[in-house]
Backbone as JSON, one array per atom type, in Angstrom:
{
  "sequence": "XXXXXXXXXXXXXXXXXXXXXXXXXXXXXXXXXXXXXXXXXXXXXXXXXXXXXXXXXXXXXXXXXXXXXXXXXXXXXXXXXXXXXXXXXXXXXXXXXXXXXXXXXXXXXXXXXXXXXXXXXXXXXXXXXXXXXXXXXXXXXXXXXXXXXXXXXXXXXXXXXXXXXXXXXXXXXXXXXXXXXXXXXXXXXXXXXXXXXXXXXXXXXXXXXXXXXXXXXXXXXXXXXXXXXXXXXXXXXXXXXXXXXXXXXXXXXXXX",
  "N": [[-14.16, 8.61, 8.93], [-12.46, 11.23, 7.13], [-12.82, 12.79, 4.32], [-10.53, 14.28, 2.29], [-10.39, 16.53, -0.15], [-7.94, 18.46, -1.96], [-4.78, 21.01, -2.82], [-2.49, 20.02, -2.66], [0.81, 18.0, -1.79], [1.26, 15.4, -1.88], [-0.71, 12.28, -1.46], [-2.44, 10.73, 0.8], [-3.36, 8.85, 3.72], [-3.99, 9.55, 7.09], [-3.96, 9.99, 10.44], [-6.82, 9.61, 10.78], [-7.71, 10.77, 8.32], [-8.27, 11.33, 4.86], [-6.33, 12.77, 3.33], [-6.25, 13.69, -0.2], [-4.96, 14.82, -2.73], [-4.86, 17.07, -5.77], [-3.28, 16.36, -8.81], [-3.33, 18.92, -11.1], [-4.88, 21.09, -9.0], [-7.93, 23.24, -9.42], [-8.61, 21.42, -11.25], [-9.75, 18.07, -11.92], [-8.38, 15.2, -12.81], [-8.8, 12.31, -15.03], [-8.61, 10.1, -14.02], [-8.08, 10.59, -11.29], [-10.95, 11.27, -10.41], [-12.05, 8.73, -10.88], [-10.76, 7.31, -8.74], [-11.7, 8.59, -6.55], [-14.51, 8.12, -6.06], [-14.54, 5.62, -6.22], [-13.12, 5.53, -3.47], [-15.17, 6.44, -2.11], [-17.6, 4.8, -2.37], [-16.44, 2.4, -1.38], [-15.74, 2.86, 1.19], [-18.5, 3.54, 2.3], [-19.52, 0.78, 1.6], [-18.31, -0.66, 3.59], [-19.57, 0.78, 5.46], [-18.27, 2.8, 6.8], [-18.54, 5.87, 8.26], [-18.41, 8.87, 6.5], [-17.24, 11.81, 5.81], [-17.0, 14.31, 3.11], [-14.84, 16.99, 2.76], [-13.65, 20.63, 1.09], [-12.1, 22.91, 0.15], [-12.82, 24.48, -2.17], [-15.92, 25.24, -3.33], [-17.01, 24.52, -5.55], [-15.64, 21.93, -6.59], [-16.55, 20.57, -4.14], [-19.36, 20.42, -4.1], [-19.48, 18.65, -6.16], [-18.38, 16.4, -5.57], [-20.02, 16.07, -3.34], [-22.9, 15.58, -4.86], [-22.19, 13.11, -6.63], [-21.57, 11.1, -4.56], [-23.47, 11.35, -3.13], [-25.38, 9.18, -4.63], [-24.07, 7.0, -4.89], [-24.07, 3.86, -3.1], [-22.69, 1.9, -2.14], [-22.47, -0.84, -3.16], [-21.07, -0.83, -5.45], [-18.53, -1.52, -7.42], [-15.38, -0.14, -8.14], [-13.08, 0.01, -10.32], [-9.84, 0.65, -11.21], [-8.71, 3.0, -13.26], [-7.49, 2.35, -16.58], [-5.57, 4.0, -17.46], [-4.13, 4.71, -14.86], [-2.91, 2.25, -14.11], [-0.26, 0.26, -13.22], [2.98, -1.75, -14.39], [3.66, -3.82, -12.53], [2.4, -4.4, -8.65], [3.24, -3.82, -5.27], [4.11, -5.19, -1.52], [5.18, -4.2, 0.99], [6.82, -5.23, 4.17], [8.58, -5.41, 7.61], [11.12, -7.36, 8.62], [10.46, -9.22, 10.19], [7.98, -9.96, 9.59], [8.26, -10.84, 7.52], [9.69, -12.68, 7.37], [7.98, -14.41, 8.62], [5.82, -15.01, 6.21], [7.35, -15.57, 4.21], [8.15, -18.5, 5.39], [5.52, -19.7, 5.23], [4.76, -19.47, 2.97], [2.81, -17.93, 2.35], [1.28, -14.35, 1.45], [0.67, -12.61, 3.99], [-2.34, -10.61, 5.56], [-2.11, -7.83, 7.92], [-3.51, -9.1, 9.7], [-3.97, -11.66, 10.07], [-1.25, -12.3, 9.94], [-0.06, -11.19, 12.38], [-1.51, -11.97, 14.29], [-3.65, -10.91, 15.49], [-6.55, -8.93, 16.5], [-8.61, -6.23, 13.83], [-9.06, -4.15, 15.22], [-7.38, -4.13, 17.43], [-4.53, -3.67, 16.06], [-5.19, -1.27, 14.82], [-5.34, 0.7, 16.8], [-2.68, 0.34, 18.09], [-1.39, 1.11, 15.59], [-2.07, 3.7, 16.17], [-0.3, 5.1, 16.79], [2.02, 5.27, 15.67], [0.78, 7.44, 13.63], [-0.5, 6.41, 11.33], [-3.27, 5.7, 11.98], [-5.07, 4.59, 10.53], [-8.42, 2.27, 9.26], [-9.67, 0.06, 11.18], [-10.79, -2.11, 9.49], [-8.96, -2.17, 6.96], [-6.89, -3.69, 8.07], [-7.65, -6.07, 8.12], [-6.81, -6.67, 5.37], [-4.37, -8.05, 2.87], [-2.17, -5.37, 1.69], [-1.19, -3.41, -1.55], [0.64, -0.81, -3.09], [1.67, 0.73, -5.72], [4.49, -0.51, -8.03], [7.0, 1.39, -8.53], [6.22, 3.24, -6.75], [7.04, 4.82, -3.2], [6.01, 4.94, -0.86], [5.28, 1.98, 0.46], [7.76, 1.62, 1.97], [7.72, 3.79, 3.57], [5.49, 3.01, 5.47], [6.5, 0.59, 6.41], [8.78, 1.74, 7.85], [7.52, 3.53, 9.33], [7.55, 2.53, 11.52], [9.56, 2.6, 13.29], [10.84, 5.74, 12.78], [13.49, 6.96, 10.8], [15.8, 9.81, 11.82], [16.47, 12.82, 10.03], [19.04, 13.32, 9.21], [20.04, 10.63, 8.75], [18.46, 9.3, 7.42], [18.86, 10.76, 5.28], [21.49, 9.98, 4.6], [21.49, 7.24, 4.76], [21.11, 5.47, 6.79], [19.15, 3.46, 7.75], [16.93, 1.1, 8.15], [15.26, -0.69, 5.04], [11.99, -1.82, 3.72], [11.15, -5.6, 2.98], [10.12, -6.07, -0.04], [7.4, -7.62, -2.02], [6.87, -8.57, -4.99], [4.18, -8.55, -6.96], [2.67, -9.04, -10.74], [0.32, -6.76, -11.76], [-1.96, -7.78, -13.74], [-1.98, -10.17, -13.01], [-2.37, -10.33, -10.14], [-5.01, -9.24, -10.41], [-6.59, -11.0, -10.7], [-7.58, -12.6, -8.46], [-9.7, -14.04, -6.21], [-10.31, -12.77, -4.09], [-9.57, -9.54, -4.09], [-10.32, -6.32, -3.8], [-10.65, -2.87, -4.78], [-10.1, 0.39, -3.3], [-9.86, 2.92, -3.69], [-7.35, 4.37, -2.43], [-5.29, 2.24, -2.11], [-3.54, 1.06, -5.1], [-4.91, -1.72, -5.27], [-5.82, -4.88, -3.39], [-6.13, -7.47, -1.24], [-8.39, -9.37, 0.75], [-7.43, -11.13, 3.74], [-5.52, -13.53, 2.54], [-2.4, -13.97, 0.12], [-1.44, -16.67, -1.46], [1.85, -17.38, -2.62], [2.85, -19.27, -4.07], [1.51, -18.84, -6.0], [1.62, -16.23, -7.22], [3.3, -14.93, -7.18], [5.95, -12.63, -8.05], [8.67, -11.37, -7.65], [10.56, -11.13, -5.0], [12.28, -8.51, -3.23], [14.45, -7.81, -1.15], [16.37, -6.46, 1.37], [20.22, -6.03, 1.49], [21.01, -6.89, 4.24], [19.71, -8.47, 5.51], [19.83, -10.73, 4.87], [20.96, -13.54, 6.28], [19.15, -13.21, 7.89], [16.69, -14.19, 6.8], [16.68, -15.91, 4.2], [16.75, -19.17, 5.05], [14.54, -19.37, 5.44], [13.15, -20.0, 3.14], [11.07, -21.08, 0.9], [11.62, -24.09, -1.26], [10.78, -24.07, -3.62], [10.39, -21.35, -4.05], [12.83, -20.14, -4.23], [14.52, -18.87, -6.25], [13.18, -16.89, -6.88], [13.51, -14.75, -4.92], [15.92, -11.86, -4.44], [18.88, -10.13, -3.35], [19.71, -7.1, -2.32], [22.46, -4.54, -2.1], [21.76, -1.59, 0.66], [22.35, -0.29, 2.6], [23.81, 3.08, 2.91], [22.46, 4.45, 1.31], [20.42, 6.73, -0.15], [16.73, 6.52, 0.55], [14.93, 7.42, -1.8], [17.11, 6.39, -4.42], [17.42, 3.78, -3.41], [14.56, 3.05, -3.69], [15.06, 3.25, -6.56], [16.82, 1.62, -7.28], [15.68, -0.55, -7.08], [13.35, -0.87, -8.67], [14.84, -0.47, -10.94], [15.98, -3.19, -10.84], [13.75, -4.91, -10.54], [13.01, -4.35, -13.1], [14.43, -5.17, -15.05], [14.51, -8.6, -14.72]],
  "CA": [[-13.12, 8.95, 7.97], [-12.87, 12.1, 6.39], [-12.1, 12.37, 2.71], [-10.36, 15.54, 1.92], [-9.47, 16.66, -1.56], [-7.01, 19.3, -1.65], [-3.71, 20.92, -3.37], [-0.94, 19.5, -1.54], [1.96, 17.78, -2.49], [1.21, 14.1, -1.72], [-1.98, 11.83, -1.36], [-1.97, 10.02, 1.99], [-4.45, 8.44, 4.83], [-3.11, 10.01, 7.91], [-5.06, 10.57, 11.27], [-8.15, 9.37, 10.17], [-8.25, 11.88, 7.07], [-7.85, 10.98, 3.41], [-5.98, 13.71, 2.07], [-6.84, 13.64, -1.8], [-4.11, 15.65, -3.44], [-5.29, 16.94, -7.25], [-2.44, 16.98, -8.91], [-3.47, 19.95, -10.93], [-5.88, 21.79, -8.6], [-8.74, 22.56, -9.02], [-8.74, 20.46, -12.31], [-9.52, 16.9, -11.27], [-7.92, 14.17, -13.68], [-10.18, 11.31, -15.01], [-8.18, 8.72, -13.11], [-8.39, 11.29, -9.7], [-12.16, 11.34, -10.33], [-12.42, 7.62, -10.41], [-10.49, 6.91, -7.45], [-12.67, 9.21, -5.45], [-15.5, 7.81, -6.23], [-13.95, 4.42, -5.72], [-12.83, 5.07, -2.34], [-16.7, 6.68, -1.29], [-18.29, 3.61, -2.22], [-15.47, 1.37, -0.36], [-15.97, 3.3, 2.52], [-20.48, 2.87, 2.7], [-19.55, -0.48, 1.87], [-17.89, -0.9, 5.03], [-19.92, 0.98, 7.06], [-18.38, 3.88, 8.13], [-19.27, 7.22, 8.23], [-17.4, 9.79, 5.98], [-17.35, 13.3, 5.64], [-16.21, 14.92, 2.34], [-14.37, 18.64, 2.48], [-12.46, 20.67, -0.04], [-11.78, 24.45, 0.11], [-13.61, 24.4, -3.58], [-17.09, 25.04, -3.32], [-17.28, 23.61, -6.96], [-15.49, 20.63, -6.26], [-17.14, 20.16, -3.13], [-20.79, 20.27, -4.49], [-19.85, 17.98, -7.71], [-18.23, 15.27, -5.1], [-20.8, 15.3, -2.69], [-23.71, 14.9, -5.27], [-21.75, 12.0, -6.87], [-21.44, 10.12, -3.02], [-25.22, 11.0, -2.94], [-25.69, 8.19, -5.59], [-23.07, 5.46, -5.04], [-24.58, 2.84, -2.22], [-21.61, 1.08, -1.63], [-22.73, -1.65, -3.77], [-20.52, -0.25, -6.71], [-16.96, -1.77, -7.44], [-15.11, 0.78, -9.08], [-11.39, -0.35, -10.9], [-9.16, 1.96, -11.5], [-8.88, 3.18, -15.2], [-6.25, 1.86, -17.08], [-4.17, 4.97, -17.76], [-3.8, 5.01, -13.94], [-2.0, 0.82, -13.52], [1.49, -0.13, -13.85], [2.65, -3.73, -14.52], [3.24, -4.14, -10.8], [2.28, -3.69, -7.13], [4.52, -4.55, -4.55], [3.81, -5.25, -0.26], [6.02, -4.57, 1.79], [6.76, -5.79, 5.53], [10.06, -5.78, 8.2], [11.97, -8.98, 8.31], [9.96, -10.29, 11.31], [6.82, -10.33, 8.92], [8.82, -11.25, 5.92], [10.23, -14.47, 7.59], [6.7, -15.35, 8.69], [5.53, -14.9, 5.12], [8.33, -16.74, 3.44], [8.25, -19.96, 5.82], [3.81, -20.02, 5.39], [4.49, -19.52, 1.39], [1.79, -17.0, 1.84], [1.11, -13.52, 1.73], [-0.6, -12.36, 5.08], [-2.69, -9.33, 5.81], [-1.71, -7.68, 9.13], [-4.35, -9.39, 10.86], [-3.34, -12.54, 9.91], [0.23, -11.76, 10.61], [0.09, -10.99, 13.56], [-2.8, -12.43, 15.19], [-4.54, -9.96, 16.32], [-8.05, -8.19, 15.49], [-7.65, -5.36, 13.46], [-8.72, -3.06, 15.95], [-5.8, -4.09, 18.15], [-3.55, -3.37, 15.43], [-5.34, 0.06, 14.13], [-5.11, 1.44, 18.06], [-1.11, 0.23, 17.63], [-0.69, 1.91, 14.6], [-2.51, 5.07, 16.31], [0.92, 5.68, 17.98], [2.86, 5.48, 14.25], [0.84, 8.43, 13.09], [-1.53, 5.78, 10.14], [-4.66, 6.08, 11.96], [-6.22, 3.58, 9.07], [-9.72, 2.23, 9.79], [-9.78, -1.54, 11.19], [-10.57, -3.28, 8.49], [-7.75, -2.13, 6.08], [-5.95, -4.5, 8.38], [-7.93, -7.46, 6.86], [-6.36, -7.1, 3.65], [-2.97, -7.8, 2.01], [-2.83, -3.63, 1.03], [-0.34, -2.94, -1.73], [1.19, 0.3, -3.3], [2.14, 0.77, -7.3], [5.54, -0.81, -8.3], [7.39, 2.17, -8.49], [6.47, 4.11, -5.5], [7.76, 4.7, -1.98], [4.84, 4.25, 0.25], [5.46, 0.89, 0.89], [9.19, 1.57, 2.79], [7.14, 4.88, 4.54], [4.78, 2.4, 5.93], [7.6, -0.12, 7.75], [9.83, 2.88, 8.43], [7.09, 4.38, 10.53], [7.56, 1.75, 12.88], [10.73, 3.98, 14.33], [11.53, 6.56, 11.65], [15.1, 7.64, 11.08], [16.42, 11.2, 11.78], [16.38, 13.37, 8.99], [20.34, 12.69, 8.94], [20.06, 9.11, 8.84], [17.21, 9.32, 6.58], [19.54, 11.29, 3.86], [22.45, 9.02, 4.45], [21.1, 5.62, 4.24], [21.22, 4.95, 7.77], [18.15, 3.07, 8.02], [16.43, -0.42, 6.88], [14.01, -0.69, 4.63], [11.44, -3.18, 4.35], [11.14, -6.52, 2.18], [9.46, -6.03, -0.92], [7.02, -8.79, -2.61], [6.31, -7.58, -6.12], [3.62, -9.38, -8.18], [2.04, -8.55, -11.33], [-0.89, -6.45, -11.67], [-2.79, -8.63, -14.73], [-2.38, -11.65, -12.17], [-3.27, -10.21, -8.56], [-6.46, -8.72, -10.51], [-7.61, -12.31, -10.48], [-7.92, -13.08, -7.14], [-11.32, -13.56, -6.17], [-10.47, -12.13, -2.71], [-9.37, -8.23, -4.43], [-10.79, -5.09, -4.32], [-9.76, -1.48, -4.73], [-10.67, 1.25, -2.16], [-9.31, 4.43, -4.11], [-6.28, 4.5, -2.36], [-4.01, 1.48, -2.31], [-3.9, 0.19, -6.08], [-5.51, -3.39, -5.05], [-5.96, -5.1, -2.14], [-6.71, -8.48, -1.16], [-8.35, -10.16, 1.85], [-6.82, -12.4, 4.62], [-3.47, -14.15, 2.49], [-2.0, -14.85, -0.8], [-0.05, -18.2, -2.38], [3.3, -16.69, -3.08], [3.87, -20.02, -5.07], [0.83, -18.67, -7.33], [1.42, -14.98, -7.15], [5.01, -14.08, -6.49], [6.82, -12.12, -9.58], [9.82, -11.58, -6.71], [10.56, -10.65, -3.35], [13.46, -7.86, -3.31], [15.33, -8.15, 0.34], [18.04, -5.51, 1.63], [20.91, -7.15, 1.87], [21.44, -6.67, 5.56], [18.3, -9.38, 5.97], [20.36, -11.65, 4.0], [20.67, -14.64, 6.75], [17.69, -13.69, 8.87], [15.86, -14.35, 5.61], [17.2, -17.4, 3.65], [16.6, -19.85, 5.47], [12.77, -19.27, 6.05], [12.48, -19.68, 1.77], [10.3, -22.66, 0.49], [12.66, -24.27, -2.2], [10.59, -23.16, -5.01], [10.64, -19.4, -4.21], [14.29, -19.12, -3.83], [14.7, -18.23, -7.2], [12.15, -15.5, -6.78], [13.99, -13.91, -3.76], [17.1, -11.21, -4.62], [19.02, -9.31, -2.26], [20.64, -5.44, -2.93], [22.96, -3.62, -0.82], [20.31, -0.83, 0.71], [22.69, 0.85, 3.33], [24.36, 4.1, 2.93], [21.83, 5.27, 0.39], [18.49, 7.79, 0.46], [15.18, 5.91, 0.19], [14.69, 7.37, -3.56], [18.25, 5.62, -4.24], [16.83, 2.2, -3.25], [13.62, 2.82, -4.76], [15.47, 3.61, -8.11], [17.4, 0.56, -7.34], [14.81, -2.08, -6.61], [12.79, -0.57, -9.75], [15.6, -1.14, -11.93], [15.94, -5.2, -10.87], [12.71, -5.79, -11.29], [12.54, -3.92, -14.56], [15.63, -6.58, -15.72], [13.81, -9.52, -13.98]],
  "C": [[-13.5, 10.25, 7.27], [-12.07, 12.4, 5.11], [-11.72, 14.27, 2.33], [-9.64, 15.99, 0.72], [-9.02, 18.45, -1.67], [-5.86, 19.28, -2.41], [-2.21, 21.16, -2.2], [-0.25, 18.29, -2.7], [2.18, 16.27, -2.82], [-0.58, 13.61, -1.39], [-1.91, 10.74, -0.06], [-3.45, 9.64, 3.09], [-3.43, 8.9, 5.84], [-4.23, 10.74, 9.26], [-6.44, 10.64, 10.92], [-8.63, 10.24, 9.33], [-7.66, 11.38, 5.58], [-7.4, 11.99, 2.64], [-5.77, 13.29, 0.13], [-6.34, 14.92, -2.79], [-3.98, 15.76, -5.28], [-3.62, 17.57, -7.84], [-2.31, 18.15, -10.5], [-5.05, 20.93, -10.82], [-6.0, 22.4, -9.22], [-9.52, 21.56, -9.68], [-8.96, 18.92, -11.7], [-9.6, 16.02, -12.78], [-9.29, 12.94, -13.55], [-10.11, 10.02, -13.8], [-8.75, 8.89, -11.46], [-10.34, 10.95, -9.09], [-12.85, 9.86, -9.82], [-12.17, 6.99, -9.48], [-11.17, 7.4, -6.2], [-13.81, 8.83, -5.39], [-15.78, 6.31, -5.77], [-13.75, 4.57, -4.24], [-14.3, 5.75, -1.37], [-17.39, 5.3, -1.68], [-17.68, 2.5, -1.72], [-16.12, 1.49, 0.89], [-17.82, 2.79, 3.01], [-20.22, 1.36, 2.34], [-18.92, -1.38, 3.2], [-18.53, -0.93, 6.13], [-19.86, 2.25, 7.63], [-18.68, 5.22, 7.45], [-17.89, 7.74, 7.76], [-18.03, 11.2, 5.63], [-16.67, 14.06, 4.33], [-16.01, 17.07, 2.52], [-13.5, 19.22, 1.48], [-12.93, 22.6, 0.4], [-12.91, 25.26, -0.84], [-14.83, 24.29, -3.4], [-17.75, 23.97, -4.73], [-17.81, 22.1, -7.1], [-16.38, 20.05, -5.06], [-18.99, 19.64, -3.08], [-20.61, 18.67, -5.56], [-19.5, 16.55, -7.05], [-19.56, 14.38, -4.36], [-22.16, 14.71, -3.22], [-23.0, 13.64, -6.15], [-21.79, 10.83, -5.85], [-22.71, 10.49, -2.79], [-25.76, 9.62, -3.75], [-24.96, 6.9, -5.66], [-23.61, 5.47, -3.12], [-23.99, 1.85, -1.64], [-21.74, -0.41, -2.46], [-21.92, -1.65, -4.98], [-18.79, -1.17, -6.54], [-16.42, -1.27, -8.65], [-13.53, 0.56, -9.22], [-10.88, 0.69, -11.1], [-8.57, 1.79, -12.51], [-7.35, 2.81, -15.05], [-5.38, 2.67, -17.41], [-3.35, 4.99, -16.33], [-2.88, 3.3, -13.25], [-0.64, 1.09, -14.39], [1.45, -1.42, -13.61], [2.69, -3.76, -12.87], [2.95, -3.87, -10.01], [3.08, -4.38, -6.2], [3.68, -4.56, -2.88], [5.08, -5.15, 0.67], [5.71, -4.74, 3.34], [8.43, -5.42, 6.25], [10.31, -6.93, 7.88], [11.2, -9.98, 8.83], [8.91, -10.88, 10.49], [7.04, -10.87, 7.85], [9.28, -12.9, 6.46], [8.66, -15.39, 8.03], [5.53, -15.93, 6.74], [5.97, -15.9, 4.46], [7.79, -18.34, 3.91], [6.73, -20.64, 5.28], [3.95, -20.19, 3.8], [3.15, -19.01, 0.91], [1.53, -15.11, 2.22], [0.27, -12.89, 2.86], [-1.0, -11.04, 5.47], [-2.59, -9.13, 7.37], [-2.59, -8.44, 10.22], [-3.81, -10.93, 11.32], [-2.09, -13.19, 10.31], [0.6, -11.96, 11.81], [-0.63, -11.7, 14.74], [-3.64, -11.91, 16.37], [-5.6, -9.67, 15.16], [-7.48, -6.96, 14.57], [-8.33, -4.46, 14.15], [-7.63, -2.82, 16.99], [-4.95, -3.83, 17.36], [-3.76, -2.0, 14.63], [-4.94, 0.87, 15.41], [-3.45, 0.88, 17.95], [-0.67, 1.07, 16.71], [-0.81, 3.28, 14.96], [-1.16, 6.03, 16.41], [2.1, 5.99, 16.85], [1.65, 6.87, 13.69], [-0.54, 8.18, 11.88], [-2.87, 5.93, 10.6], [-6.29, 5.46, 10.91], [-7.18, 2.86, 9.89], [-9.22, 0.53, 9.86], [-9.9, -2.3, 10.05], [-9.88, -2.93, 7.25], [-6.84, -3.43, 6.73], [-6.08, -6.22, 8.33], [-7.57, -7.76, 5.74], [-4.58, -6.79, 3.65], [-3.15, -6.09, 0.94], [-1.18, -3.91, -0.19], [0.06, -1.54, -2.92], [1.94, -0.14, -5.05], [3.43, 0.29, -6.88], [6.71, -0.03, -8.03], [7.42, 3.26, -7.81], [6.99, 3.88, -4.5], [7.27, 4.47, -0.86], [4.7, 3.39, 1.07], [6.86, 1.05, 2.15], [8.29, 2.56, 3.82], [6.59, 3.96, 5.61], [5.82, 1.79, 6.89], [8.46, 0.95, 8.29], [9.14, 3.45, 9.57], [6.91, 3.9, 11.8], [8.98, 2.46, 13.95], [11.56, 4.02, 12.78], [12.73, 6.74, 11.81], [14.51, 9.12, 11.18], [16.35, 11.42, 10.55], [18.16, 13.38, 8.49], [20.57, 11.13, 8.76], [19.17, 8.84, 7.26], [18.25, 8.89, 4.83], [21.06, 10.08, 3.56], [22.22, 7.46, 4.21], [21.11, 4.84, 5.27], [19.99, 4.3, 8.31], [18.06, 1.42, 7.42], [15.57, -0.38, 6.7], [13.18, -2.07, 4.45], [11.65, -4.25, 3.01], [9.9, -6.17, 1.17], [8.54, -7.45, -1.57], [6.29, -8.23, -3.65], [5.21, -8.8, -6.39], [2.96, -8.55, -9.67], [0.57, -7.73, -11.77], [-2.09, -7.15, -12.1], [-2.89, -9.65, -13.98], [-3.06, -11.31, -11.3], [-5.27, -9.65, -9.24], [-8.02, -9.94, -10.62], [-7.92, -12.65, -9.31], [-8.91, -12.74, -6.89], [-11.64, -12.65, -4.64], [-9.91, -10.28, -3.13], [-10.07, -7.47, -4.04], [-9.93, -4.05, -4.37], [-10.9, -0.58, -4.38], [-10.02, 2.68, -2.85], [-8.09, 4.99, -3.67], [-5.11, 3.72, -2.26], [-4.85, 0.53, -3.88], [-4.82, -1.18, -6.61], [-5.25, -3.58, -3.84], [-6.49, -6.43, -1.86], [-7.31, -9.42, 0.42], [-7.62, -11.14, 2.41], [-5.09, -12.7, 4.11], [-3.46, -14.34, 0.96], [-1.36, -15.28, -1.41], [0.77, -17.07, -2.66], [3.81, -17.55, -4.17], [2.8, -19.95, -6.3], [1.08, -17.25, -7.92], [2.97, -14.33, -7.61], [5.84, -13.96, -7.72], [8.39, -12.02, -8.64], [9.64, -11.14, -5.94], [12.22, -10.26, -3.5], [13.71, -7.93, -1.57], [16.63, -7.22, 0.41], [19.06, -6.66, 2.31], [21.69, -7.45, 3.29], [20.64, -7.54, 6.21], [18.66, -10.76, 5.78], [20.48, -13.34, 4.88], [19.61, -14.69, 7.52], [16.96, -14.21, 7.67], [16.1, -15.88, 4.56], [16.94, -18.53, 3.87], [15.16, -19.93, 5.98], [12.23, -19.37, 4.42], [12.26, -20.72, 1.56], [11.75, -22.83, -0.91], [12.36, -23.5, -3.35], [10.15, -22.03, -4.9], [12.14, -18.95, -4.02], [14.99, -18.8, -5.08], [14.34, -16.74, -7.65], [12.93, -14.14, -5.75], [15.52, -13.35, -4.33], [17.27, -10.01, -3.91], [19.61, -7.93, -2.99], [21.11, -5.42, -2.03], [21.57, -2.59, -0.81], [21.19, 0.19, 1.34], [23.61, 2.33, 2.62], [23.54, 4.96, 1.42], [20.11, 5.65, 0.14], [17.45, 6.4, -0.14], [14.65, 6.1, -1.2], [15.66, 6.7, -4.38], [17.74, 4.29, -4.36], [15.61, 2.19, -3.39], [13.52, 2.59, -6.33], [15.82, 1.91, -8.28], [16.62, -0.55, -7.64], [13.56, -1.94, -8.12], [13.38, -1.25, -10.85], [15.9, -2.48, -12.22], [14.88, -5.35, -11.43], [12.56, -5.28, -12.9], [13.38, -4.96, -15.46], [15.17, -7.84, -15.27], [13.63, -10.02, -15.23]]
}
């Protein structure tokens, strides 16, 4: 893995590189600082071999003697200016109806039933390039971002006309609260997805809601334990951009 901090426009894992986007270069924020630091001691706790680069001789000296000193032994949270109340997971339908019926959250490995190197060489071909064992954990993405839809979308992207029009489907959302999932004794955080939890988890301990486009509406229904079908609410999704039905699905849960 190579960890690259850089001024670009977004922060992303992509082809086995961690772009690490300051958002204002070559200033690095306290939060930025701790997530980098967080996701070098994830990484030696894993195992694998990482490479840090940056343009910034500065930066580049002040990271790599910092990752001289963390042993992977370190579990590093991410500061509190940097949480929001929720994180959300999303999935397609196929994974969302397996989810629902189990009344548990499952990490792709799980899911699917495969290793997660059969499912990191799968993803090679989407573009994610994420290291095997990300695909041991339930991964999920702040409340309020878009990440989560990127992720199922890249299973066959729309056109850039489709995209803008709304001609697409996005995936099933499963929000929970941050202050709760931070209990789970199966968590951590890797510097780039908010939290993260091994293997699976209870939906009937966890689950703040599960948003659903409403085009999912009978594949979906009928796969809901009784006591989550209060939890589960559908939107229209089609004919409108991906920031559109991010705004949207923000705004429910914010009325929830």
């Amino acid at each position: 893995m190579i960890l690259k901090i850089a001024n670009d426009d977004r922060s992303i894992i992509k082809k086995g590189v961690y772009l690490f986007s300051l958002v204002d270069y070559p200033k690095i924020q306290d939060w930025e600082w701790n997530n980098i630091l967080a996701f070098i001691s994830y990484e030696k706790a894993c195992g694998d071999k990482l490479e840090i680069v940056c343009e910034n001789d500065d930066i580049l000296s002040a990271v790599q003697d910092a990752a001289d000193k963390i042993d992977g032994r370190e579990y590093i949270p991410p500061i509190a200016d940097a949480i929001e109340e929720f994180v959300y997971h999303a999935t397609n339908v196929d994974a969302a109806q397996k989810i629902l019926s189990s009344g548990k959250l499952l990490s792709a490995t799980k899911a699917y039933g495969k290793t997660g190197e059969e499912l990191a060489i799968e993803r090679k071909a989407n573009g994610w390039e994420d290291p095997a064992h990300f695909y041991e954990y339930v991964m999920f993405g702040w409340g309020t971002h878009l990440v989560g839809d990127y992720v199922v979308l890249s299973e066959d992207f729309p056109c850039e006309e489709d995209f803008a029009k709304g001609n697409f489907d996005a995936g099933v959302r499963f929000y929970i609260r941050y202050k709760d999932i931070i209990k789970h004794k199966g968590h951590t955080f890797d510097g780039y997805h908010p939290i993260k939890v091994k293997d699976e988890i209870s939906l009937f301990d966890y689950l703040f809601a599960c948003i659903v486009p409403e085009q999912y509406k009978e594949q979906i229904e009928k796969h809901i334990p009784q006591e989550l079908i209060a939890k589960v609410h559908y939107l229209p999704q089609r004919g409108i951009s991906l920031q559109e039905w991010n705004n949207k699905v923000v705004e429910c849960i914010g009325m929830l």
